[in-house]
Short mmCIF file of the C-alpha atoms (twelve columns), coordinates in Angstrom:
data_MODEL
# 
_entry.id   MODEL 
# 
loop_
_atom_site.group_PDB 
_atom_site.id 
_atom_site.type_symbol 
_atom_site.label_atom_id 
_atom_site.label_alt_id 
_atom_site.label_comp_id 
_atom_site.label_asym_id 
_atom_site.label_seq_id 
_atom_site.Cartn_x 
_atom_site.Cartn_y 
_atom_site.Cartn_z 
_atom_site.pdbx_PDB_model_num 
ATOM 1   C CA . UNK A 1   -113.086 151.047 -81.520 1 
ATOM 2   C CA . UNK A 2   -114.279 148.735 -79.419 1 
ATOM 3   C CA . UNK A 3   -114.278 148.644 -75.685 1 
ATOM 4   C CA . UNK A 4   -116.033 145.781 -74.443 1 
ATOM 5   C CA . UNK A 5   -119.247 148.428 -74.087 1 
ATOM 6   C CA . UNK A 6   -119.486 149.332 -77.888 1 
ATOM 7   C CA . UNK A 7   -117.579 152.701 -76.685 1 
ATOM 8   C CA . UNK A 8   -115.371 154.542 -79.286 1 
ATOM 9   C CA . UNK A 9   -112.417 154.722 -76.454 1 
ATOM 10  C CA . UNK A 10  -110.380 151.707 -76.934 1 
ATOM 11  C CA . UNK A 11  -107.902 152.870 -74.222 1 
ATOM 12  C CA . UNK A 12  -107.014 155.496 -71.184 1 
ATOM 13  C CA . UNK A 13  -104.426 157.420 -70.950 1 
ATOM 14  C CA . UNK A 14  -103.121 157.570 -67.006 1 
ATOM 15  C CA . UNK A 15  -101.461 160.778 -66.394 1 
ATOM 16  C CA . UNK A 16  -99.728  159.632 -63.437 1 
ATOM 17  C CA . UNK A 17  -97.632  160.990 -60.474 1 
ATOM 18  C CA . UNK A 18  -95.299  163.204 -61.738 1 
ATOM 19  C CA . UNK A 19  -93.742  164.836 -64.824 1 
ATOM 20  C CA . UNK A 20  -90.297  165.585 -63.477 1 
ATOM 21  C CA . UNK A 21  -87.544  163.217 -65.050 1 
ATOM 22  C CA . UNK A 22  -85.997  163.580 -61.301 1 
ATOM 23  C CA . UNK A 23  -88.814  162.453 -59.487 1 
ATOM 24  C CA . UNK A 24  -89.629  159.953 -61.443 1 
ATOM 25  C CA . UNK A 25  -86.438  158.042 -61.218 1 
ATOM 26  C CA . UNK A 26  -86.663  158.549 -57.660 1 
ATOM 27  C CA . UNK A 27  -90.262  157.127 -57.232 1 
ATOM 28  C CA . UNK A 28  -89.221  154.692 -59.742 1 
ATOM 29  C CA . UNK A 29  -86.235  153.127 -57.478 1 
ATOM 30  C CA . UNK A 30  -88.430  153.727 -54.537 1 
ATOM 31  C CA . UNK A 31  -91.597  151.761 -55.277 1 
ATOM 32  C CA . UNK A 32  -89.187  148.947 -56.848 1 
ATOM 33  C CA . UNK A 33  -87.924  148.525 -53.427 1 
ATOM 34  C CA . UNK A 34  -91.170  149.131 -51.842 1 
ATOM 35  C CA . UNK A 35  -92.498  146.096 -53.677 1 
ATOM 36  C CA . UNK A 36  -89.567  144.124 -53.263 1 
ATOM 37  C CA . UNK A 37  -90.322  144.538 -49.884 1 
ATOM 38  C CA . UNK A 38  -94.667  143.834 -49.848 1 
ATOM 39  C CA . UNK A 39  -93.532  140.262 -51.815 1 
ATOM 40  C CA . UNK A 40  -90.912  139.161 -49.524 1 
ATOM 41  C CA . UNK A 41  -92.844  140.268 -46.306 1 
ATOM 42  C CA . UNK A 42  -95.986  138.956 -47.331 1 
ATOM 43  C CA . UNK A 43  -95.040  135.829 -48.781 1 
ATOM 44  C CA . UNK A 44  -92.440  135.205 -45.679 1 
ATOM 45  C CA . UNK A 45  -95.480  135.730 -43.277 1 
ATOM 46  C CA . UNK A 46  -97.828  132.974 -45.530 1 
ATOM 47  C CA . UNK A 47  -94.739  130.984 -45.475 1 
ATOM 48  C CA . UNK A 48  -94.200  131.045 -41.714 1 
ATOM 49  C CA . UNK A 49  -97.728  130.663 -40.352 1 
ATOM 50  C CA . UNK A 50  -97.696  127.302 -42.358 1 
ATOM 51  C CA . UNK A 51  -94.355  126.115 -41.709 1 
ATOM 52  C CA . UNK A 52  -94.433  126.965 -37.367 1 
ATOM 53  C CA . UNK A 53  -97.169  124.937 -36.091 1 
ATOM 54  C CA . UNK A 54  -97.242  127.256 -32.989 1 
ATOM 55  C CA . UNK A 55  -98.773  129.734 -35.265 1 
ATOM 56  C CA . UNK A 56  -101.414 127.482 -35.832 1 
ATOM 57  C CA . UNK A 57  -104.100 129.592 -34.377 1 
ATOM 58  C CA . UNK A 58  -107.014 131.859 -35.394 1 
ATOM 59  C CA . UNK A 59  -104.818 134.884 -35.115 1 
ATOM 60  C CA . UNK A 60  -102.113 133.984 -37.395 1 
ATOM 61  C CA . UNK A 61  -104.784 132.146 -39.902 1 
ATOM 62  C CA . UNK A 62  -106.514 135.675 -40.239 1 
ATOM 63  C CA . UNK A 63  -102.670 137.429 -40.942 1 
ATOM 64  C CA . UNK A 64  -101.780 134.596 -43.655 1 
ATOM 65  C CA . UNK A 65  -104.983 135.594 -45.326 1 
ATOM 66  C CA . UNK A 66  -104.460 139.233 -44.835 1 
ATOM 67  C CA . UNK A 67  -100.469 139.154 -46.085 1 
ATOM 68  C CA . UNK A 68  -101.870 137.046 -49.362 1 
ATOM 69  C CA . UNK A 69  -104.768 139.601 -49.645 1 
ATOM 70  C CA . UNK A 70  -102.173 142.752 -49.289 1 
ATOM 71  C CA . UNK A 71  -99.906  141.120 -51.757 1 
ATOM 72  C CA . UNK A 72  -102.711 141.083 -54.336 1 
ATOM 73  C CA . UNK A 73  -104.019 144.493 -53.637 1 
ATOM 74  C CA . UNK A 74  -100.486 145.657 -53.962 1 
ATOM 75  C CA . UNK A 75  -99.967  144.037 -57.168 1 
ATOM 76  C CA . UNK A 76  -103.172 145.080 -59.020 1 
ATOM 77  C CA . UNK A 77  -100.979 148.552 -59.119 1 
ATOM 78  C CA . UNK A 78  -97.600  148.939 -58.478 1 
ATOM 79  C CA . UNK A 79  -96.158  147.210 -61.008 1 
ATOM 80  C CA . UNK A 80  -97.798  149.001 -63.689 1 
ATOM 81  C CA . UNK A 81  -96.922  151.972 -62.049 1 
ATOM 82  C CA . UNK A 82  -93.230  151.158 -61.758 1 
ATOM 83  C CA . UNK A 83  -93.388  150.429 -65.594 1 
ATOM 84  C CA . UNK A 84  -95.284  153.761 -66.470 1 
ATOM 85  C CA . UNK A 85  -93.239  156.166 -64.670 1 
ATOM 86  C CA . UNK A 86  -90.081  155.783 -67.064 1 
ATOM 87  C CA . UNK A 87  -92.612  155.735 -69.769 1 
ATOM 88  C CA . UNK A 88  -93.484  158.573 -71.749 1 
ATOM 89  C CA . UNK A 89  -97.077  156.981 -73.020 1 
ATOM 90  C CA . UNK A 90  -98.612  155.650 -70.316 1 
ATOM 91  C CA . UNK A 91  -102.164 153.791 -71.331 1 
ATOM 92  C CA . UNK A 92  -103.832 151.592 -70.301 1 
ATOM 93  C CA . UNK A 93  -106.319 149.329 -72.647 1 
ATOM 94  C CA . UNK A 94  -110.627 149.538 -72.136 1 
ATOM 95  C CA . UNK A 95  -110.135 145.948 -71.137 1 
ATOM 96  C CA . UNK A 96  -107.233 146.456 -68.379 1 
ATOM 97  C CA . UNK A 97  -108.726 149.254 -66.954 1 
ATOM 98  C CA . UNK A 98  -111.949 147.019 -66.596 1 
ATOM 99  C CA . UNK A 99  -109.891 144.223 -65.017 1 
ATOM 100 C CA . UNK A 100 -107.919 146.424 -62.615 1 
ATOM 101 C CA . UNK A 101 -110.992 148.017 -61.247 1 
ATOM 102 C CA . UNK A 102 -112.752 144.974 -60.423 1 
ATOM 103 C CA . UNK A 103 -109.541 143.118 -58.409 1 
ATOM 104 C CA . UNK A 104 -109.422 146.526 -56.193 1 
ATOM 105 C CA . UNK A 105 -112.643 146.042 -55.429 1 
ATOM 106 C CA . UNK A 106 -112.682 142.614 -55.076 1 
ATOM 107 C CA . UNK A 107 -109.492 142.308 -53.375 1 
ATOM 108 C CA . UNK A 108 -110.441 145.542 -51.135 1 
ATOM 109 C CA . UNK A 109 -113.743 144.238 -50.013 1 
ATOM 110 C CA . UNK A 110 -111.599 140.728 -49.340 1 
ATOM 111 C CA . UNK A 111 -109.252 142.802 -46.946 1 
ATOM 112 C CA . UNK A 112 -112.318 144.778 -45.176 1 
ATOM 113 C CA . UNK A 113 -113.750 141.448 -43.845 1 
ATOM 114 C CA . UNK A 114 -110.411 140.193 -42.901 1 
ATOM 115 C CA . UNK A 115 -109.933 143.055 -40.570 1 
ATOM 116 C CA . UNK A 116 -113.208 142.975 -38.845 1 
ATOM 117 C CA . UNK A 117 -112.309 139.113 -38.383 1 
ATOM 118 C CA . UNK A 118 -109.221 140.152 -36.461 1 
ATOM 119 C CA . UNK A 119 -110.862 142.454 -34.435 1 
ATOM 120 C CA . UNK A 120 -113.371 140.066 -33.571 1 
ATOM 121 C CA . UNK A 121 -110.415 137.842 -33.041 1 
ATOM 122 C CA . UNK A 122 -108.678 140.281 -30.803 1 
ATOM 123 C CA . UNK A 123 -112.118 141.265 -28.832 1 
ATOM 124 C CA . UNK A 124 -112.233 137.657 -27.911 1 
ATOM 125 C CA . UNK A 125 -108.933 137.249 -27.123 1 
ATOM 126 C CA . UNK A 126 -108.710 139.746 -24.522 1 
ATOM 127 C CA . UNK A 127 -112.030 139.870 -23.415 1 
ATOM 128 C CA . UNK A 128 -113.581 136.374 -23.563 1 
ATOM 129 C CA . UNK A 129 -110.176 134.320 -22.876 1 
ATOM 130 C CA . UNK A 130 -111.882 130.998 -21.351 1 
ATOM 131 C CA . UNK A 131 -114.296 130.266 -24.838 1 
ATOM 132 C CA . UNK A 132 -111.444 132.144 -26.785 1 
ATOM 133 C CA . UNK A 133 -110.621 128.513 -29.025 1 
ATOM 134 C CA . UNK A 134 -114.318 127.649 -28.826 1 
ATOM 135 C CA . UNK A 135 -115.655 130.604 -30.124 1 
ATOM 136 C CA . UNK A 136 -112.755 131.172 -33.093 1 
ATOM 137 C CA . UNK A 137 -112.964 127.289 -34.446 1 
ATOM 138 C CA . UNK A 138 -111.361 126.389 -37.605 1 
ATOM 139 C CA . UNK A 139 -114.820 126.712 -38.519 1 
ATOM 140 C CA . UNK A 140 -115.581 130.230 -38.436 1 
ATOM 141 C CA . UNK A 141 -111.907 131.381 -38.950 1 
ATOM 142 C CA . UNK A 142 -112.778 129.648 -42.625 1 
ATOM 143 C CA . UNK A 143 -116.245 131.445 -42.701 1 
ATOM 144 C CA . UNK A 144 -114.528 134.455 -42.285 1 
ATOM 145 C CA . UNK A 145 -112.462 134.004 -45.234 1 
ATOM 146 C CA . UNK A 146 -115.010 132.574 -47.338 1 
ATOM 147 C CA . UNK A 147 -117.298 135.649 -46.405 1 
ATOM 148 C CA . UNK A 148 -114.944 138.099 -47.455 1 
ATOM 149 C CA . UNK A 149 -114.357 136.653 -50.924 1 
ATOM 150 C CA . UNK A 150 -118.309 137.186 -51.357 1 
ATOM 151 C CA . UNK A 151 -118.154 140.183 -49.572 1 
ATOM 152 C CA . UNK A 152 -115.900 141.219 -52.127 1 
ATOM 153 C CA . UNK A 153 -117.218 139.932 -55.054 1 
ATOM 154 C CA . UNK A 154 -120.726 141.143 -54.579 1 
ATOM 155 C CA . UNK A 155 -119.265 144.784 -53.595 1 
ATOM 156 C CA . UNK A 156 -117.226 144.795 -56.988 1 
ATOM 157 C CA . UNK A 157 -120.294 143.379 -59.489 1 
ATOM 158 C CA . UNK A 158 -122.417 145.917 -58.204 1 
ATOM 159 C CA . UNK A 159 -120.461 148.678 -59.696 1 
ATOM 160 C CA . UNK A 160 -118.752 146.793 -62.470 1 
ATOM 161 C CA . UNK A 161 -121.871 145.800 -63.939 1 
ATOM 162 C CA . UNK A 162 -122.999 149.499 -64.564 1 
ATOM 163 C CA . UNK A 163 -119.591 150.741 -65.723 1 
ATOM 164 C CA . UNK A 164 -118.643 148.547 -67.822 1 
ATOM 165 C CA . UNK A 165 -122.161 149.954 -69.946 1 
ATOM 166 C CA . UNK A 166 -121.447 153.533 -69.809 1 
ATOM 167 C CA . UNK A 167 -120.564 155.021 -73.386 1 
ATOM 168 C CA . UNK A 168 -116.945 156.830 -73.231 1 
ATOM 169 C CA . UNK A 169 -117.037 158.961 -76.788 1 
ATOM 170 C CA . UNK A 170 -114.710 161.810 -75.520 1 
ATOM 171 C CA . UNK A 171 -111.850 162.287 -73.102 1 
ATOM 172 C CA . UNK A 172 -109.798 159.386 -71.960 1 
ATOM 173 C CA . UNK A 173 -107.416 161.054 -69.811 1 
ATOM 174 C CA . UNK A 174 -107.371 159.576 -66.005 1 
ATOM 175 C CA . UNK A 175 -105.804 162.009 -63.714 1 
ATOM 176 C CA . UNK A 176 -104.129 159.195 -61.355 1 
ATOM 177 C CA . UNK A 177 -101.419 156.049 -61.460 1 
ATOM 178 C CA . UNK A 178 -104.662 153.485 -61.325 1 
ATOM 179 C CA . UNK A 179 -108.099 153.314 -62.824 1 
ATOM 180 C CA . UNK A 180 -110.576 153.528 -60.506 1 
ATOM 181 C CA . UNK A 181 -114.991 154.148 -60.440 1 
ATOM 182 C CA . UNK A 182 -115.001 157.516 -59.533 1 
ATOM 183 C CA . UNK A 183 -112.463 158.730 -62.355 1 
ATOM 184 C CA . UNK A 184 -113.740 156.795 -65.120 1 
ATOM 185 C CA . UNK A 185 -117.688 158.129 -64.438 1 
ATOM 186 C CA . UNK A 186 -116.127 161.464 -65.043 1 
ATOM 187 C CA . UNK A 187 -115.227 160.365 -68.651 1 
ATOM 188 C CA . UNK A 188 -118.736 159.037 -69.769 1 
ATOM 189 C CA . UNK A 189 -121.135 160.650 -71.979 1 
ATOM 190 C CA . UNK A 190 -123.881 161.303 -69.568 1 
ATOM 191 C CA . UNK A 191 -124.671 162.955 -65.973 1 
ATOM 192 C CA . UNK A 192 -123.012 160.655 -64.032 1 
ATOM 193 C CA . UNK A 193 -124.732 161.960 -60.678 1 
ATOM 194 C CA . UNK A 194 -126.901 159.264 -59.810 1 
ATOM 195 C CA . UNK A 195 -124.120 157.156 -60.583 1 
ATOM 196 C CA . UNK A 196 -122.072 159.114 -58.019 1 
ATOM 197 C CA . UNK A 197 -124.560 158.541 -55.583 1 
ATOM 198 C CA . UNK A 198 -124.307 154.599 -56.590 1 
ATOM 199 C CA . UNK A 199 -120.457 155.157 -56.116 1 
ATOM 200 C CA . UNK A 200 -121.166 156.916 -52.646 1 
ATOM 201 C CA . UNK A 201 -123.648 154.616 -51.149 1 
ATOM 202 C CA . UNK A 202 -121.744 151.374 -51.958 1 
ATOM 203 C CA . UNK A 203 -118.019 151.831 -51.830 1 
ATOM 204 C CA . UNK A 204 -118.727 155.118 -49.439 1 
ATOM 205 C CA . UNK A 205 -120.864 153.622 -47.195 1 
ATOM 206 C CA . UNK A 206 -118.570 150.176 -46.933 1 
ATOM 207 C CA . UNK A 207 -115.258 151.854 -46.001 1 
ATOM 208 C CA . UNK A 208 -117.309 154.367 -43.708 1 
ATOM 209 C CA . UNK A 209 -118.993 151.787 -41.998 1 
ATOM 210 C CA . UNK A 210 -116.456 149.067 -41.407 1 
ATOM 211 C CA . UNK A 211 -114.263 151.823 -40.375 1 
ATOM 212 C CA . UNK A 212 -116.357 153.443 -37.541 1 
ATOM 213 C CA . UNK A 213 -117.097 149.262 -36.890 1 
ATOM 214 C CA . UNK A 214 -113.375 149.006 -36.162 1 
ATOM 215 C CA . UNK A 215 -113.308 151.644 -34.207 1 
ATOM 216 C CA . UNK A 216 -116.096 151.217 -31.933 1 
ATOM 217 C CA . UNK A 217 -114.693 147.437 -31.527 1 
ATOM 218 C CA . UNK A 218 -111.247 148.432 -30.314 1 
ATOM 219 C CA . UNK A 219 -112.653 151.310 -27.974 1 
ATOM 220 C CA . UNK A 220 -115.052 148.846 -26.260 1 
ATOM 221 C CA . UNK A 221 -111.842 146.357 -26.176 1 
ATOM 222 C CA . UNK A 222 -109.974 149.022 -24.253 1 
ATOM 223 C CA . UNK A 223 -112.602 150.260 -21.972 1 
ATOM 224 C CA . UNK A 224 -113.501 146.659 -21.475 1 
ATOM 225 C CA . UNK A 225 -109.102 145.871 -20.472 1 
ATOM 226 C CA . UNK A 226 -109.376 149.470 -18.582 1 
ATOM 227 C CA . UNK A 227 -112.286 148.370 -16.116 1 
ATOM 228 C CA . UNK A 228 -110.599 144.341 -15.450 1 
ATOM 229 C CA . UNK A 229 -107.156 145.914 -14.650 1 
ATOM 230 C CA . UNK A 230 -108.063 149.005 -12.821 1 
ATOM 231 C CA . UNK A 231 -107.111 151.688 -15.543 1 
ATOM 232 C CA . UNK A 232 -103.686 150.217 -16.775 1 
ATOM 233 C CA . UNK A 233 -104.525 149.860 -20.431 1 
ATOM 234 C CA . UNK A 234 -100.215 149.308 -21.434 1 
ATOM 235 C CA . UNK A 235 -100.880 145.262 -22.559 1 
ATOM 236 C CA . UNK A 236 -104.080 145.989 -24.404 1 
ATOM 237 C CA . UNK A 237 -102.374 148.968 -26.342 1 
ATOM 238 C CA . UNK A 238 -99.334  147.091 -26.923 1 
ATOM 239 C CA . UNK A 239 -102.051 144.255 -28.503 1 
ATOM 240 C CA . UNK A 240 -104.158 146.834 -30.625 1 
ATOM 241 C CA . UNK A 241 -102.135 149.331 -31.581 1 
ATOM 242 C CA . UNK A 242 -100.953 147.179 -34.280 1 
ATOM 243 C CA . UNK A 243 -104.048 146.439 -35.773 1 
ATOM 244 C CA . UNK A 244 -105.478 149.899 -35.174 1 
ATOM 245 C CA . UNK A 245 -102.229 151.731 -36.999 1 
ATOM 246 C CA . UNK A 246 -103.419 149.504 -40.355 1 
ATOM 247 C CA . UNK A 247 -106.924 150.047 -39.986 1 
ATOM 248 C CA . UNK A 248 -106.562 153.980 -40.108 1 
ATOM 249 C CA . UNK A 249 -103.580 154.231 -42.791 1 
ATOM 250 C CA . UNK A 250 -106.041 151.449 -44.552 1 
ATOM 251 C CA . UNK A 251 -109.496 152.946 -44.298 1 
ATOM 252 C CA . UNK A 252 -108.270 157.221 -44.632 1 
ATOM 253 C CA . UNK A 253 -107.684 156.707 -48.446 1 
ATOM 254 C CA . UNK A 254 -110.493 154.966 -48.924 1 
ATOM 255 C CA . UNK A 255 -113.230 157.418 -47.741 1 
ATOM 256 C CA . UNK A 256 -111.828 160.155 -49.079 1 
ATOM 257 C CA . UNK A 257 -112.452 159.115 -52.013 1 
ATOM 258 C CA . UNK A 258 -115.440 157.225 -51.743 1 
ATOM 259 C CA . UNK A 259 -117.713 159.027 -49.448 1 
ATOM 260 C CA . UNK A 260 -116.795 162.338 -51.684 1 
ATOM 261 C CA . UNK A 261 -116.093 160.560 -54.505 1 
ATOM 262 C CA . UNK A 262 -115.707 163.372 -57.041 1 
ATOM 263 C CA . UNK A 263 -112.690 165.807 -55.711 1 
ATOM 264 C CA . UNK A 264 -111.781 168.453 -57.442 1 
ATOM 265 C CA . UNK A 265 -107.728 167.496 -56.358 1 
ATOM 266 C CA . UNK A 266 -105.663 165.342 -57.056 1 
ATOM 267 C CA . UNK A 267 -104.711 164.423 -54.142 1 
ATOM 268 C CA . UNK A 268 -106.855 161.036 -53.598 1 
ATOM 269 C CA . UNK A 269 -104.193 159.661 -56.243 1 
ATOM 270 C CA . UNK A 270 -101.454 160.338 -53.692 1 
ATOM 271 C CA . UNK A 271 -103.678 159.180 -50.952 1 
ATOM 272 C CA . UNK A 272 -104.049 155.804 -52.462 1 
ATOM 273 C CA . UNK A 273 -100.168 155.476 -52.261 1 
ATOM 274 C CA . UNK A 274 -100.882 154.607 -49.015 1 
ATOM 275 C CA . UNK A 275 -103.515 151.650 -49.321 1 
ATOM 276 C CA . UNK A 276 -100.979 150.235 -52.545 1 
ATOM 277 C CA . UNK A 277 -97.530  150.335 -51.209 1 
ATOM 278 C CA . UNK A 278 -97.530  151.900 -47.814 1 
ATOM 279 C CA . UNK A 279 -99.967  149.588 -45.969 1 
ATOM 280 C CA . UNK A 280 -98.865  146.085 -47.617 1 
ATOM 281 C CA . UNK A 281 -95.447  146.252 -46.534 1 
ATOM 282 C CA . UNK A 282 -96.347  147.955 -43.089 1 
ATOM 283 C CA . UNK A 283 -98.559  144.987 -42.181 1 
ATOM 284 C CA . UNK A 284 -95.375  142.371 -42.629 1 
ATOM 285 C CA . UNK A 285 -93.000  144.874 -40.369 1 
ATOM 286 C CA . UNK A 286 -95.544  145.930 -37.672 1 
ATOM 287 C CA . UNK A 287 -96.808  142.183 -36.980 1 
ATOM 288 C CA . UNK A 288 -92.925  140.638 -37.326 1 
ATOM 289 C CA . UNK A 289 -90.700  143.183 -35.603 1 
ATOM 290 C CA . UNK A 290 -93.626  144.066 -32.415 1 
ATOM 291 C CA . UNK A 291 -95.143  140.354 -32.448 1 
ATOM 292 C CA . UNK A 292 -93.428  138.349 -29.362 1 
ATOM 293 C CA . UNK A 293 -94.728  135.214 -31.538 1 
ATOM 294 C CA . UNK A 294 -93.514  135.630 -34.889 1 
ATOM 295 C CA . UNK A 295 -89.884  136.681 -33.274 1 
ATOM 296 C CA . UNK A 296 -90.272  133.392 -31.872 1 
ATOM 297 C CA . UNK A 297 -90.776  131.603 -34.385 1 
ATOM 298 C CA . UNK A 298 -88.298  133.340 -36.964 1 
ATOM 299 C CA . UNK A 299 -85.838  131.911 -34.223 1 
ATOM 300 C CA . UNK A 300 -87.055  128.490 -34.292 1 
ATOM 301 C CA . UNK A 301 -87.185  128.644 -38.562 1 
ATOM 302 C CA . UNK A 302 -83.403  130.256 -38.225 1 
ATOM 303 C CA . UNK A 303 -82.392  127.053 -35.296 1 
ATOM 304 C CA . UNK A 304 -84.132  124.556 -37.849 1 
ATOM 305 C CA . UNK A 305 -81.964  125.697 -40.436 1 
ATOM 306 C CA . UNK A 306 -78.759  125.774 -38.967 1 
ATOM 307 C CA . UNK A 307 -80.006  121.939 -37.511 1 
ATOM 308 C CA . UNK A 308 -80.569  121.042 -41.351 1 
ATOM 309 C CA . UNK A 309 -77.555  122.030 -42.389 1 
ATOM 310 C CA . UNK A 310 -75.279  120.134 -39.496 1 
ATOM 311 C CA . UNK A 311 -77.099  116.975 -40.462 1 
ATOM 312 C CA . UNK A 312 -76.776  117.283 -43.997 1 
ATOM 313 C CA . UNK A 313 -72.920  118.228 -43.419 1 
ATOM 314 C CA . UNK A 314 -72.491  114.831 -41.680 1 
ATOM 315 C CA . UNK A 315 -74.410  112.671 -43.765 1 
ATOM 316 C CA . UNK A 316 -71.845  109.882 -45.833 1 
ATOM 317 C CA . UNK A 317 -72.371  112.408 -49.118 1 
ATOM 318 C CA . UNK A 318 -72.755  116.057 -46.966 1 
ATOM 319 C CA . UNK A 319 -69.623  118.154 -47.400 1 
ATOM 320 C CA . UNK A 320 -67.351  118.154 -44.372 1 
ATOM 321 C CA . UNK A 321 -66.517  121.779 -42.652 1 
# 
């Protein structure tokens, strides 16, 4: 009996994406590869940013946070999702439901901070370039970090603390791939409307307001790059567009659900597709293959290598070619 609340539901029962043996080998071989993809990317980014010290700047500090951040937020779901969709019971236990919620919230609030960091970055890139290093020390760039993870925190207690009391005595069926607040309020024995309006005004107002933040940020960027250079705003697109592509394919999911966080559809489960496995591996690709930096310094990693190797192949124990 016994979920950590006293509740008689022990377990949820996740319906999932599909219930087509088709599709479901197809989303299973596609996510597989999706993830493949957010671990390699991410971790190859992390990797990078600490090996090249010409990434040592506030920028690329901020993206080896976010890539760590991604990988987490991708991993709080997808795998269990992989694993369900060839399986014909898919539950989840009281205590893993608990557990997931809170590191999507945690994780989620982690990744909102990050991205106002870079756009702060980016803002004083472009528009303050003379106090750019003195204004982004190794001081704030840390603060930043550090703020997020409280950020986070804070923004995932809030809710978890009133969940995890609720009393669930009836249905345990979750229609999505993830447990999440607004679906398991549904399943409690009680009017859950003021804790939809909880729901709402924190998670709602958070993605709503860091979103139109963003926003307004990169406008005033552009306007600012449109007035210095006399209306050609190609460079300062070519810098944003970047961070603006992951901060609308980020943020869309997220306040559809939250700001009306009771739909009727499913279709918030499909939504969230995005923020999982679309966003996590589209962060790696967008700031490696359109970043004039990180080409750079894949080329110096793949010179390096080939260096290491001819001076290991003529040491008195290397093997001869």
């Amino acid at each position: 009996m016994d979920g950590l609340n006293g509740s008689v539901i022990s377990e949820f029962v996740l319906l999932g994406l599909s219930s087509s043996w088709e599709t479901m080998v197809f989303l299973t071989v596609l996510f597989s590869l999706l993830y493949l993809g957010i671990i390699l990317g991410n971790l190859f980014i992390f990797v990078l940013v600490i090996l090249d010290s010409h990434l040592h700047s506030p920028m690329y500090f901020l993206l080896a946070n976010l890539s760590l951040i991604d990988l987490g937020v991708a991993s709080t779901t997808v795998p269990k999702m992989i694993r369900d969709l060839l399986n014909e019971h898919k539950r989840i236990s009281f205590q893993g439901c608990m557990t997931q919620i809170c590191f999507i919230h945690i994780l989620g609030g982690v990744e909102m901070v990050l991205l106002i960091g870079m756009a702060f970055d980016r803002y004083t890139a472009i528009c303050k370039p003379l106090h750019y290093l003195t204004i982004m020390n190794p001081k704030v760039c840390v603060s930043i970090v550090i703020t997020g993870w409280v950020t986070g925190v804070i923004h995932a207690m809030s809710q978890f603390s009133f969940v995890i009391n609720l009393p669930f005595c009836g249905p345990n069926k979750i229609d999505s791939f993830f447990c999440d607040f607004p679906r398991i309020i549904k399943l409690a024995c009680l009017d859950g409307y003021k804790f939809e309006f909880i729901i709402a005004a924190n998670s709602g107002f958070m993605s709503m307001g860091t979103f139109f933040l963003l926003i307004i940020s990169y406008a005033f960027i552009l306007v600012t790059v449109w007035k210095r250079s006399k209306g050609d705003l190609s460079k300062a697109f070519v810098t944003l567009s970047a961070h603006i592509t992951v901060v609308v394919l980020f943020f869309t999911p997220c306040m559809f659900l939250y700001v009306w966080p009771f739909p009727k559809s499913s279709l918030d489960k499909y939504l969230f597709i995005v923020d999982f496995a679309i966003t996590p591996i589209l962060n790696p690709a967008i700031y490696t293959l359109r970043n004039k930096d990180m080409k750079e310094a894949i080329k110096r990693l793949h010179k390096q290598r080939y260096f290491l190797k001819f001076c290991w192949s003529h040491m008195p124990w290397g093997f001869k070619s």
